[in-house]
C-alpha positions in Angstrom: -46.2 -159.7 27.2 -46.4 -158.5 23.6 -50.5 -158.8 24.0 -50.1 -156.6 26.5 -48.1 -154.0 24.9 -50.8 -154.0 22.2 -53.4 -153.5 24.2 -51.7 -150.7 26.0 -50.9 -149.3 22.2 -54.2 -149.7 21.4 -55.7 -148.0 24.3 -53.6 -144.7 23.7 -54.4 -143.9 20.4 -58.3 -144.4 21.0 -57.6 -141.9 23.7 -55.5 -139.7 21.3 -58.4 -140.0 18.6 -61.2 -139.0 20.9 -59.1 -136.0 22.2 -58.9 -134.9 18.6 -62.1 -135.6 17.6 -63.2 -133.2 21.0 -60.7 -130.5 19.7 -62.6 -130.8 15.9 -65.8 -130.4 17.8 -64.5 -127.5 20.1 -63.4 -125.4 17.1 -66.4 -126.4 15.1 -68.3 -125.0 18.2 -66.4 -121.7 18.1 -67.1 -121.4 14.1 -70.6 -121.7 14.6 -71.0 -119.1 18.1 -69.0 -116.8 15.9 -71.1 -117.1 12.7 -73.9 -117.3 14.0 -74.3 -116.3 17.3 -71.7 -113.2 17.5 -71.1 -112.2 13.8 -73.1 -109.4 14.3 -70.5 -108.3 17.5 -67.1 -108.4 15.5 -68.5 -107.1 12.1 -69.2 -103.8 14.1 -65.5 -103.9 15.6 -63.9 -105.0 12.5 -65.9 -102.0 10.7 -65.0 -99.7 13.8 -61.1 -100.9 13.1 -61.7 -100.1 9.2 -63.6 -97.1 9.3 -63.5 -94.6 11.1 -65.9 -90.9 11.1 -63.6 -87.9 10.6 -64.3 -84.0 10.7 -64.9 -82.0 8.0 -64.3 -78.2 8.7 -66.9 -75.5 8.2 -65.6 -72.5 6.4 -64.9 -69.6 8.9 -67.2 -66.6 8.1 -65.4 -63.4 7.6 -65.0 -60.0 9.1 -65.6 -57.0 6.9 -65.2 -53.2 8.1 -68.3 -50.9 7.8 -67.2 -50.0 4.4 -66.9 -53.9 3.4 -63.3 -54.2 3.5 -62.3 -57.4 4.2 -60.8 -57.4 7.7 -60.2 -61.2 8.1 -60.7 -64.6 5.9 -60.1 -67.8 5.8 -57.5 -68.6 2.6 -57.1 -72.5 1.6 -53.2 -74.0 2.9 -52.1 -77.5 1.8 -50.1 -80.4 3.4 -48.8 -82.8 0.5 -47.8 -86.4 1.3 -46.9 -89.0 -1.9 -47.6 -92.5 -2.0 -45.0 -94.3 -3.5 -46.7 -97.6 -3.6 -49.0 -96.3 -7.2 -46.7 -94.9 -9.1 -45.7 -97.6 -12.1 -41.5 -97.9 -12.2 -40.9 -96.9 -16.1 -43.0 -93.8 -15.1 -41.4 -92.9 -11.8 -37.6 -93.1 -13.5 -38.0 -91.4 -16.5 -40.1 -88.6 -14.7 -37.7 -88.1 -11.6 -35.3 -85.2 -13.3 -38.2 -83.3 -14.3 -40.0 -83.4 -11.2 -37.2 -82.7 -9.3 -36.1 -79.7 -11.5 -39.9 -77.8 -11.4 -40.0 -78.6 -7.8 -37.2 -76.5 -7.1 -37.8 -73.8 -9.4 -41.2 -73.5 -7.4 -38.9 -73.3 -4.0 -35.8 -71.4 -4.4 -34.3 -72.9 -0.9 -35.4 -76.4 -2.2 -32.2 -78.5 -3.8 -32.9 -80.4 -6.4 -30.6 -82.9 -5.8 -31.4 -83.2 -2.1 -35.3 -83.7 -3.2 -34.2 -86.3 -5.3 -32.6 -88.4 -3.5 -35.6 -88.0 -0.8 -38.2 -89.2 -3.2 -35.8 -91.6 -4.6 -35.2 -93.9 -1.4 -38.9 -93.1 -0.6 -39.7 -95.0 -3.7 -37.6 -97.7 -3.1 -38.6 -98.4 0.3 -42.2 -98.8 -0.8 -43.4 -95.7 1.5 -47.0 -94.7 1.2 -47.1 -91.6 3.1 -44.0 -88.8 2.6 -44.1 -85.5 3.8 -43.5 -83.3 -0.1 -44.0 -80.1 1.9 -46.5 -78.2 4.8 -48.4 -74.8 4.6 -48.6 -74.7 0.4 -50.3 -72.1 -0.7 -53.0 -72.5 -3.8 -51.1 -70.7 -6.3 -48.1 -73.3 -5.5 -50.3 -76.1 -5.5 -51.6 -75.3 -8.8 -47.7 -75.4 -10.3 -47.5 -78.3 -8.4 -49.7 -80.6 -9.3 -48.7 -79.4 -13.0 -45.4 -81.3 -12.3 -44.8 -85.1 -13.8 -45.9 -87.8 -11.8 -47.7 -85.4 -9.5 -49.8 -84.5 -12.9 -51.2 -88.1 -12.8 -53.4 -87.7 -10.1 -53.7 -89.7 -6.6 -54.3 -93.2 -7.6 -51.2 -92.9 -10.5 -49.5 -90.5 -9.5 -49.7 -90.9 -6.0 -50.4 -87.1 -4.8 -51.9 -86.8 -1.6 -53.7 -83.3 -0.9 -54.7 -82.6 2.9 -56.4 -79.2 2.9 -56.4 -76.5 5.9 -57.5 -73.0 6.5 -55.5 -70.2 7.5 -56.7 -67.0 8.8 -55.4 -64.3 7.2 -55.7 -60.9 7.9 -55.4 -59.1 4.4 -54.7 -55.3 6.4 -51.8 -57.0 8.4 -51.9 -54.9 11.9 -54.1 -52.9 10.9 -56.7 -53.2 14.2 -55.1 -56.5 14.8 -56.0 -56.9 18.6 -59.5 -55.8 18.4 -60.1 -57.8 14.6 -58.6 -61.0 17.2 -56.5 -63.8 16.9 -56.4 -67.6 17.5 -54.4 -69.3 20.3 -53.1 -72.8 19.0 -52.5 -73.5 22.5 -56.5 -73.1 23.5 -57.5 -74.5 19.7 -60.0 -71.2 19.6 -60.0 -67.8 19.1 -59.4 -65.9 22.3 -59.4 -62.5 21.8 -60.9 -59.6 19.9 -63.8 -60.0 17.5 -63.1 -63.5 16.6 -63.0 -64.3 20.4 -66.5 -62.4 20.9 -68.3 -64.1 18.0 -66.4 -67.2 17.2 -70.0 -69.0 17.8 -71.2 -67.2 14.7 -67.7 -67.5 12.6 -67.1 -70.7 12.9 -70.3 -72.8 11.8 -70.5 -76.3 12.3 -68.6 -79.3 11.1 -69.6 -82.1 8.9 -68.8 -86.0 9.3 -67.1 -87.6 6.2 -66.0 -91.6 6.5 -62.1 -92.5 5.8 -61.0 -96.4 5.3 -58.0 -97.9 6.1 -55.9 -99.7 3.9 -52.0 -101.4 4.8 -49.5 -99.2 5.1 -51.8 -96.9 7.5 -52.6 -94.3 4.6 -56.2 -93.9 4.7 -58.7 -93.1 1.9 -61.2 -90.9 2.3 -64.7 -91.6 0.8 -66.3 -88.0 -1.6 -69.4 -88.4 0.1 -69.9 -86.8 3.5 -72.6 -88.2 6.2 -73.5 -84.8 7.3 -72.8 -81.7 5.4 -71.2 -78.7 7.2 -72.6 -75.4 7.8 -70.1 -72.3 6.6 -70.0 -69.5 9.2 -71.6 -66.1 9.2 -69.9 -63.4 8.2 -69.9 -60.0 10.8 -69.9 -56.6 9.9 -67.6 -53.8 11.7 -68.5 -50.7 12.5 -64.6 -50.0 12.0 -63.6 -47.5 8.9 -60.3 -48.9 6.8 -59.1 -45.7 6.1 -59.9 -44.2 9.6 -57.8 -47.3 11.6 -55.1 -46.3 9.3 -54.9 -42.8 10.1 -55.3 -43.6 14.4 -52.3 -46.0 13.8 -50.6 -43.5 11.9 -50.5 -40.7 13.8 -50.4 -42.6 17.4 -47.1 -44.6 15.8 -45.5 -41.2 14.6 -46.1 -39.8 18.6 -45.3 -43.2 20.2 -42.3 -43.0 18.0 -41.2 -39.3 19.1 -41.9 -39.0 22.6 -40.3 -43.2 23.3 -43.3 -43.8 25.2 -44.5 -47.1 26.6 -48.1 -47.5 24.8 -51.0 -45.4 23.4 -54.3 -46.2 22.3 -56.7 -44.0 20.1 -60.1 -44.3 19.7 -62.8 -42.7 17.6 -66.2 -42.9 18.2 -69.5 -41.9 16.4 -71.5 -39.8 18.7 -75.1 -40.6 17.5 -74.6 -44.1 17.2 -72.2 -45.3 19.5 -70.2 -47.1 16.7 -66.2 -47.7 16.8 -65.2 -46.4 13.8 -61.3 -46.8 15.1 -59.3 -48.4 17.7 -55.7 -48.5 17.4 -53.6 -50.0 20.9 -49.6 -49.9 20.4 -47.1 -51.5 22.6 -43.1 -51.0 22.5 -41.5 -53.8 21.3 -38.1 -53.3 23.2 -36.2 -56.1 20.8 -37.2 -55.1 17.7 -37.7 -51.5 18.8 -40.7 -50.7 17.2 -44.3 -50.7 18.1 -47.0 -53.0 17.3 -50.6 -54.1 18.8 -50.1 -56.2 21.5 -52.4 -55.5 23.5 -56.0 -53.8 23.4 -55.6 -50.8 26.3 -58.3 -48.5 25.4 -60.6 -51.5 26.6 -58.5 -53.4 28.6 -56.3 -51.0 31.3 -58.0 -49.0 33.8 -55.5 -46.2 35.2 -55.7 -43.0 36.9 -57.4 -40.4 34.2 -56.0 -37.1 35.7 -57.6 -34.1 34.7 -60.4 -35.3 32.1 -62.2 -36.7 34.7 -62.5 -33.2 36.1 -65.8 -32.8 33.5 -67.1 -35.0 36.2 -66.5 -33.2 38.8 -67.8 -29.9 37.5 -70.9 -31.5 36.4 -71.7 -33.0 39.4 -71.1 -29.5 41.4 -73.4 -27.6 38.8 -75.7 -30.1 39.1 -75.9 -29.5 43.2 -75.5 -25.9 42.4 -72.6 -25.5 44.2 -71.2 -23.0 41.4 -71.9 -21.5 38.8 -69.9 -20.8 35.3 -69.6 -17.5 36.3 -69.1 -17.9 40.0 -65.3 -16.6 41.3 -62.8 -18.8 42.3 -59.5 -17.8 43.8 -56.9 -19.8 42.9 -54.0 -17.3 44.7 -50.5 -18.3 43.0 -51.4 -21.9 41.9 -51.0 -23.7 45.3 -53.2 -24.7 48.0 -52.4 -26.9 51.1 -55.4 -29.3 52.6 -54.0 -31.5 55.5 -50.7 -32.9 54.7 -51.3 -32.8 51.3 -50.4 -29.6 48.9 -51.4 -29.3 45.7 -50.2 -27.1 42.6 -50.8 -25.5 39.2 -48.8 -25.5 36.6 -48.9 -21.9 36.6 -50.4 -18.7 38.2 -54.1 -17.9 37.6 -55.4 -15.5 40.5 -59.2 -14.9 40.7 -61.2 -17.4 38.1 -64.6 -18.3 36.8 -65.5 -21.4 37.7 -65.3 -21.9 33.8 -61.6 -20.9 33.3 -60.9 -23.5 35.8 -61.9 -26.2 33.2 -60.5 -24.3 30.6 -57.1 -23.9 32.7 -57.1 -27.1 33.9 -56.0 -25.5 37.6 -55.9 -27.9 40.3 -56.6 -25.9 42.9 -59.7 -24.6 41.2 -61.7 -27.9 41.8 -60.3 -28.7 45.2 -61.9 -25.7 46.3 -65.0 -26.1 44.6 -65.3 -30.1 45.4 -64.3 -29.3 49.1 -66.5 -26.3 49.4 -69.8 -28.3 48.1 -69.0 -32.0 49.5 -66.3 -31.5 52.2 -68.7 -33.3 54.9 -70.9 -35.2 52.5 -68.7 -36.7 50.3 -71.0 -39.9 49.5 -73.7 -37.1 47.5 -70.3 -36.6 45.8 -70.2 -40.3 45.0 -73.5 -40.3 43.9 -73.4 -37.9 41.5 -70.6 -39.6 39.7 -73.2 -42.9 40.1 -75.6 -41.2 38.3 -73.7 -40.5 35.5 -72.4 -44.5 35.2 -69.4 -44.0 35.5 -69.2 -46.9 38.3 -69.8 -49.3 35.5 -68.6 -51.9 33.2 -69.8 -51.0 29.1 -70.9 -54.4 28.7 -68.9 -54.5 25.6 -69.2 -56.5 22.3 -65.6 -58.4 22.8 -64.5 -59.7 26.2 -61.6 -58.1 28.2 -63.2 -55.1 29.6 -61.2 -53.7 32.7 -63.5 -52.8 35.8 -63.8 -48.8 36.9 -62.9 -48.3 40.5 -64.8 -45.3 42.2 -63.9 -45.2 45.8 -66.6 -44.6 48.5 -66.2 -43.2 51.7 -67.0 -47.1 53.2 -63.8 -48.0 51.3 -61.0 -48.8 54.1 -58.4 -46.5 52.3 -60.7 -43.4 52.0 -59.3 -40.8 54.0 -59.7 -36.9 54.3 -57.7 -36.4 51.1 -60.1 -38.7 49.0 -62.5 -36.5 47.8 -60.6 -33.4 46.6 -57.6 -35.9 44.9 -60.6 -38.0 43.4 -61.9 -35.0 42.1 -58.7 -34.1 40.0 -58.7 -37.8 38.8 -56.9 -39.9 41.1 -57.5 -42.6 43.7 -60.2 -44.2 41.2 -59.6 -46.1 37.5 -60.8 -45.7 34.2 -60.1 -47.3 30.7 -59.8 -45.1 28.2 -62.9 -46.3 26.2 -65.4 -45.8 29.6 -63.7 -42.1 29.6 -64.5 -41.5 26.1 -67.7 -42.5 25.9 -68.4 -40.5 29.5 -67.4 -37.3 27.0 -69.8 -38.7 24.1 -72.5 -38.6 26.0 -71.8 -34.8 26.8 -71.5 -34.4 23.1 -74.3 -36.3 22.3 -76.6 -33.8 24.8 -76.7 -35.7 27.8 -77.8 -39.4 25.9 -75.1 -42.3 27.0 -74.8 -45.2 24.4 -73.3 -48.3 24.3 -69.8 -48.5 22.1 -70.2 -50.7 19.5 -67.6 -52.9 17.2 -70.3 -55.1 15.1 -73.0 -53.3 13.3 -74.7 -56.3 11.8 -74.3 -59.9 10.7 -75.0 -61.1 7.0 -75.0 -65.1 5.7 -74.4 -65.1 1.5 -74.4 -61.7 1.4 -78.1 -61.4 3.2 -78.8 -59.3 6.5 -79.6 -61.8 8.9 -79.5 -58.8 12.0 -78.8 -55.5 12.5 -77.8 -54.6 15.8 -79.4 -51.5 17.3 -77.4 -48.5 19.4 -78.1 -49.2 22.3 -78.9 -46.6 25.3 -76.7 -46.9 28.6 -78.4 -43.8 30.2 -80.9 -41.5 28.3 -79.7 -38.2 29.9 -76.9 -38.3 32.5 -77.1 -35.2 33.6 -79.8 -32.0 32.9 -79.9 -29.8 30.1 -78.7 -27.2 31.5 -75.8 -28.7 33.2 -74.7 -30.4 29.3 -75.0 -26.6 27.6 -73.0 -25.2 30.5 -70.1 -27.7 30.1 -70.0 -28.0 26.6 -68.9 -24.2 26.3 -66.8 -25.2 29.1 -65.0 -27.7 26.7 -65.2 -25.4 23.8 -63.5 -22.8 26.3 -60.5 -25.6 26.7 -59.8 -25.4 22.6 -60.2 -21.8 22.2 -58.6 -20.3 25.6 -57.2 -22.7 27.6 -54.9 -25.8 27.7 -55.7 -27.1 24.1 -55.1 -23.8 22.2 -52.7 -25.9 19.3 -56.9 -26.8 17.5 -58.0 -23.5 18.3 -57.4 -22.6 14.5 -58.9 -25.5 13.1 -61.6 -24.8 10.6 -64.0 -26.7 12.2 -64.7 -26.1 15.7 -63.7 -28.7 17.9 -64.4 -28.9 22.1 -62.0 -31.2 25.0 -60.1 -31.6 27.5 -56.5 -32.2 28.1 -55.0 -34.6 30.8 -51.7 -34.8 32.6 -51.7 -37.4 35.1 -49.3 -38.9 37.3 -48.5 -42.5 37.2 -48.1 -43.8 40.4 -45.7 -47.0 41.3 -44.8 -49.1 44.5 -43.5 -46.2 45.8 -46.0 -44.1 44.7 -45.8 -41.0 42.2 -43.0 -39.3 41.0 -42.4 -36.3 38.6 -40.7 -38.4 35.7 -43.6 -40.7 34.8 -46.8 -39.2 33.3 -49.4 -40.4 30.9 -51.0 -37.6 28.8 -54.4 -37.9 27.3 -56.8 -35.6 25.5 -60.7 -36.8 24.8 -63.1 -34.3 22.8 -65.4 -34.4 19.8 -65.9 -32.4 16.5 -67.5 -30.5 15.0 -68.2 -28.6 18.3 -71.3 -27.4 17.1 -73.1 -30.4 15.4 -70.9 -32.9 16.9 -70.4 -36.1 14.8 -67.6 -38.2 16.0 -65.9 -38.2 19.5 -62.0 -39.3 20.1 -59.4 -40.2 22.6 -55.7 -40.3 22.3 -53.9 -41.8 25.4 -49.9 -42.0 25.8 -48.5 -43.8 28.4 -45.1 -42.7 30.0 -43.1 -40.9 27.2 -40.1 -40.7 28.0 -37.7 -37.6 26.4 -38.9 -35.1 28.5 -42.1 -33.4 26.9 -45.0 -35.3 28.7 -47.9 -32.6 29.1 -51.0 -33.5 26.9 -51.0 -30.1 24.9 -47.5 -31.4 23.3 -47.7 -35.0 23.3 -51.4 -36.1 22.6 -53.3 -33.2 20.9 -51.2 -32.9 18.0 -52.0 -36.6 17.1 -55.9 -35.9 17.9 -55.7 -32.8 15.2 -54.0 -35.4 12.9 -56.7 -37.7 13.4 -60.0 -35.1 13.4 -58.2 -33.0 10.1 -58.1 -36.1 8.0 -61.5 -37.2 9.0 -62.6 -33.8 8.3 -61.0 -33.6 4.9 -62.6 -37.1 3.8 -65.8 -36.3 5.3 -68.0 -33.3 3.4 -70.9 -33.8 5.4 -68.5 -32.2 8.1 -67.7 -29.6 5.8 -69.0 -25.8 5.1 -71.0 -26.0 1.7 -69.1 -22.6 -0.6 -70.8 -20.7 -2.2 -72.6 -21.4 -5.7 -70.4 -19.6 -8.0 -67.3 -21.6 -7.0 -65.4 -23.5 -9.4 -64.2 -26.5 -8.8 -61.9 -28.6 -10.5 -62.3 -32.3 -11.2 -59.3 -33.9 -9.4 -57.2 -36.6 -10.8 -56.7 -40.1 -9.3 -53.6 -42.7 -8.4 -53.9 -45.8 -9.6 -56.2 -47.8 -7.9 -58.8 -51.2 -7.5 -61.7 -49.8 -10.7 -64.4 -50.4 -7.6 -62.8 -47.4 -5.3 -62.0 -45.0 -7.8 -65.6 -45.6 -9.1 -67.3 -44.5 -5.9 -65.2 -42.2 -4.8 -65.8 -40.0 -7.7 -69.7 -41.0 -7.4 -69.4 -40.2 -3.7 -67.8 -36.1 -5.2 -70.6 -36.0 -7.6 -68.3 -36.1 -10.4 -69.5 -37.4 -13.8 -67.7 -40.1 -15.6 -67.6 -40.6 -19.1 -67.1 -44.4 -19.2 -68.2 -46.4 -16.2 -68.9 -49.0 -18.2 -65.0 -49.6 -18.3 -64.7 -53.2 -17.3 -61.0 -53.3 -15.8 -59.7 -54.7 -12.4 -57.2 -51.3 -12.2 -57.7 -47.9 -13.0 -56.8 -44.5 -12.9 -59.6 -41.1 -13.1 -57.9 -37.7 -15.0 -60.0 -34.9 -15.4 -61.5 -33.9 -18.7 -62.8 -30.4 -17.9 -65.3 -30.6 -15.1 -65.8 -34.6 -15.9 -64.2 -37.7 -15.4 -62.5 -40.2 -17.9 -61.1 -43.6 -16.9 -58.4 -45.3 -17.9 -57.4 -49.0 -17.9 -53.8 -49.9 -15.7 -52.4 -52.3 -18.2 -50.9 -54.8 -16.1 -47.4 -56.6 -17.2 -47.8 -60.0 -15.6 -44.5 -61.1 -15.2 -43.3 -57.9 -14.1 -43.0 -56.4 -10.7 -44.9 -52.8 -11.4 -44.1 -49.9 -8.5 -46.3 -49.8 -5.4 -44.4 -46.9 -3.8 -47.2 -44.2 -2.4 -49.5 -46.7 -2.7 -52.3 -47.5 0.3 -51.8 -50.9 1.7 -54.9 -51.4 -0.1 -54.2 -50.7 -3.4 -51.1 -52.6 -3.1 -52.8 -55.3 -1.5 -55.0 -55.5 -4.6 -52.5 -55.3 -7.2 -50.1 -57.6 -5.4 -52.9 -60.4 -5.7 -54.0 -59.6 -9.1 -50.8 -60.5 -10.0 -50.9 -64.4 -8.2 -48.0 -62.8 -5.7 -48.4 -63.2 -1.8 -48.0 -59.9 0.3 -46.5 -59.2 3.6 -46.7 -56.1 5.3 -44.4 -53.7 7.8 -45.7 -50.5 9.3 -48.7 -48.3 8.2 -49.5 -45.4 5.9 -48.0 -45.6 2.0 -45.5 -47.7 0.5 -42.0 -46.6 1.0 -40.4 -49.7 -0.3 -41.1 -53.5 -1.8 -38.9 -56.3 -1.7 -39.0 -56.9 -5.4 -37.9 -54.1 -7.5 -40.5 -52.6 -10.3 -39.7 -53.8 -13.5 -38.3 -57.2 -12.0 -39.4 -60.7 -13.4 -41.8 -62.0 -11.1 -43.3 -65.8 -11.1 -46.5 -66.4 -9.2 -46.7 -67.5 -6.1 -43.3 -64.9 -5.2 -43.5 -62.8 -1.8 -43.2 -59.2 -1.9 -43.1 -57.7 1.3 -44.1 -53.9 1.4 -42.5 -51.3 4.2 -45.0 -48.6 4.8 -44.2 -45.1 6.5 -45.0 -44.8 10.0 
């Protein structure tokens, strides 16, 4: 029995032994398939799970105005993390205070006490990764990182720097739709020039390695894989001081007449470049207006009466009339069909020219329906030829469609042509109108609107963008010489009389149309328009003002619109002396004295006058010009650095400039001068403060 129990014992711990001795040799196995056979497998996932490629972002290129002013840039912004983990105990302890203390004097809504304790518990629970503060600037991360512990650097002192980009826009509104912005919800630009040529801005990326260590902060190595490429910078055809005045003026009209929108535009006739495009929207919470959307490119409506040019050139062109032929007009009202049609006031027997110059209604019905009445489509055509059917094909995207009904069209009826040929029953944005009348200023030769003149890489030309030709004559040369007397007729006898006594002469045409709803048109909704160029007789720049539905009662273009194009064309005209009549040679003049302003400006302005200045080799950031008989002499701003100095008058660039020489950060209301800053003059000022600057509207 007890042999037996041996034996049995015996047999079960040979059997344990060899089952152990198979385990050995399985594992054994495993060691060697895995060192030998699939260490190369794992050693790429174990480097995939420790490394890992990240992006590093190109620098955005930026958008200057024809006159290089910076129109948007890409500024530096800063996330800061700590890691608690490096910083030594005696260190952190006898540190804490201090920090704490220049931390809040940096952030006046940061508590001392409350960041404190943060970093405090952070410290003791060993974090490696807390959130100090988002969206620093560079000025604040230069106090920053002067603060103890921070001072010590990332491996002692445990500040992590995480740079971004921001755009900034150093003009504020100033073209804000058409400059473009960036949609966070897309993660691109969208809209506007940045939208358009976001290929160009944005460069290309680089691939730099980061490591991870415990905790889950990860390193990142200084050397990159692959380098990125910075973004080209564009070049506007836009004018600083020209965007101003459009915004100006259209706010101060918007403001008066409580209309819903306006856009103006101002075009340069030879070229086709935008040298202004200002869109304002109402802002019913904050009452005031802003740019929120781009309607000179971007909203087709019914024109009204400017598109009776059209009309007039297409029946001269058919030689249906004649400037001088007669047209009766009765007293201002004529009935076709069911429809009856008025004037705003009594104009018996005409010329077919007075009837532009009038404006009347009835005038064109009766010379449309007397020339086209049974072939309306030769009608049509004519306005084909002069492409007005068509899209611009413009630099940035969101170009509304023209709609030019045809007699195939299942709404055409009887009443089609003659309404069509006051301006309704077909679309037009206010840019494809404008550039319709450039074309008649520019002789007959349609070109393409342009926003971007060129496109430079470190300061180089890399292309220069050609004007481009739409149509090289869209109507004869006869036809263009009749109607451009036509328009001059509009300023100096008809409905545009307010520029007759500018002193340059300036040719147009007002428009009062209807806007039409559900339930069609009624007689409290209008948009007023008026579209010309100037000077009439050498004509350099073309410009449209548009205001949509104002609403306290005045509403006809002659009130509403053409005082803000006279605004617009007299300060061009004052700023521009190649516009100007040369006086005679015996005319003194006297050197003019200057504001304070950015030593580059006041420089070539006076250069640009043909003044001479005594010392140009005065090497200062801000200066002022006085006249010293028929000279100039500069003079040096001295700045007081910790003092807020007094920005009122000033242009926002000027104050721009100053703001920033000072290490402040700006923020801007409203257009025009300064009226008002947040920060006193002669009040202590630390950089890195924010002075927000109201301008006059």
């Amino acid at each position: 029995m007890a042999r037996a129990l041996r034996k049995s014992s015996v047999i079960r711990i040979y059997a344990l032994y060899a089952l152990m001795v198979l385990a050995a040799l399985t594992i054994l196995g495993k060691i060697i398939q895995l060192q030998f056979i699939e260490n190369e497998h794992w050693e790429k996932i174990s480097e995939k799970q420790r490394f890992k490629k990240i992006d590093v972002k190109a620098i955005r290129g930026n958008i200057y105005s024809a006159d290089n002013n910076l129109l948007a840039t890409s500024v530096p912004i800063y996330n800061l993390f700590w890691d608690a983990v490096v910083v030594k105990q005696p260190i952190f302890y006898e540190n804490l205070d201090s920090m704490a203390i220049g931390f809040a004097s940096i952030y006046k809504n940061e508590d001392k006490h409350a960041f404190k304790k943060r970093i405090k518990d952070s410290y003791e629970r060993r974090k490696r990764y807390v959130r100090i503060r988002r969206k620093v600037t560079y000025a604040e991360l230069k106090q920053i990182k002067k603060l103890p512990i921070f001072n010590l650097g990332k491996y002692r002192g445990g500040l992590i720097i995480e740079k971004q980009e921001r755009r900034k826009r150093p003009y504020g509104m100033l073209a804000k739709r058409t400059i473009g912005n960036f949609s966070i919800y897309k993660n691109e630009y969208v809209v506007g020039l940045e939208g358009a040529y976001n290929h160009i801005l944005q460069g290309t990326d680089g691939k730099r390695l980061q490591k991870k260590i415990s905790g889950g902060w990860q390193y990142e190595f200084s050397d990159t894989l692959i380098d990125p490429i910075n973004g080209i910078d564009i070049i506007t055809t836009l004018d600083v001081n020209l965007q101003d005045v459009a915004e100006t003026s259209l706010n101060k009209a918007l403001e008066i007449h409580k209309a819903d929108w306006g856009c103006a535009i101002v075009m340069e006739v030879k070229t086709g470049h935008i040298k202004a495009i200002a869109n304002l929207k109402h802002d019913t919470a904050r009452n005031n207006y802003y740019e929120g959307f781009n309607y000179a490119i971007g909203t087709a409506t019914e024109p009204g009466s400017t598109f009776k040019l059209a009309t007039m050139m297409v029946c001269l062109e058919n030689k249906v009339v004649t400037p001088k032929s007669i047209i009766k007009t009765g007293n201002g009202s004529y009935t076709h069909y069911e429809a009856t049609i008025h004037d705003s006031h009594e104009n018996g027997d005409i010329t077919a020219s007075q009837v532009l110059e009038l404006s009347s209604n009835v005038g064109i019905f009766k010379i449309v329906l007397k020339g086209f009445e049974n072939k309306p489509q030769e009608f049509i055509d004519g306005i084909y030829s002069m492409n007005l059917n068509e899209p611009l094909g413009l630099q940035i995207k969101g170009e509304d469609k023209p709609y030019i009904k045809t007699p195939q069209d299942k709404s055409w009826s009887k009443l089609s042509l003659p309404w069509m040929s006051i301006g309704y029953e077909l679309k037009l944005t206010p840019m494809q109108v404008l550039n319709f009348y450039n074309a008649v200023a520019n002789n007959g030769k349609m070109v393409k609107p342009s926003f971007v003149k060129a496109i430079h890489k470190t300061g180089e030309t890399k292309q220069e963008f050609e004007t481009e030709i739409i149509n090289p004559q869209i109507s004869s040369a006869k036809t263009i010489s009749q109607v451009q007397k036509m328009l001059e007729g509009v300023v100096e006898n008809g409905t545009a009389k307010a520029l007759k006594n500018s002193p340059y002469p300036i040719a147009g045409k007002t428009g009062t149309a209807q806007i039409s709803n559900k339930k069609g048109y009624n007689k409290r909704n209008y948009q007023a328009s008026f579209v010309g160029y100037f000077p009439a007789d050498n004509p350099k720049y073309s410009c449209i003002v548009v205001v949509n539905n104002p609403s306290t009662g005045q509403y006809y273009a002659s009130t509403v619109v053409v005082p803000v194009f006279k605004d617009i064309a007299d300060k061009i005209y004052a700023s521009d002396l190649s516009m100007q009549v040369h006086a005679e040679k015996d005319t003194i003049f006297i050197a003019p004295n200057s504001k304070v302003g950015a030593n580059k400006s006041i420089v070539e302005i006076y250069n640009y006058l043909g003044y001479e200045i005594k010392n140009p080799e005065l090497q200062a950031s801000y200066i002022a010009g006085y006249a010293t008989n028929d000279s100039i002499k500069l003079y040096k701003r001295k700045l007081t650095h910790n003092k807020m100095p007094n920005l009122k008058n000033m242009t926002a660039q000027d104050a721009i400039f100053l703001i920033e020489e000072l290490g402040l950060t700006a923020k801007i209301n409203g257009f025009g001068k300064v009226i008002n800053q947040s920060i006193p003059k002669n009040t202590r000022i630390n950089s890195g403060d924010i002075v927000t600057i109201t301008m006059n509207h």
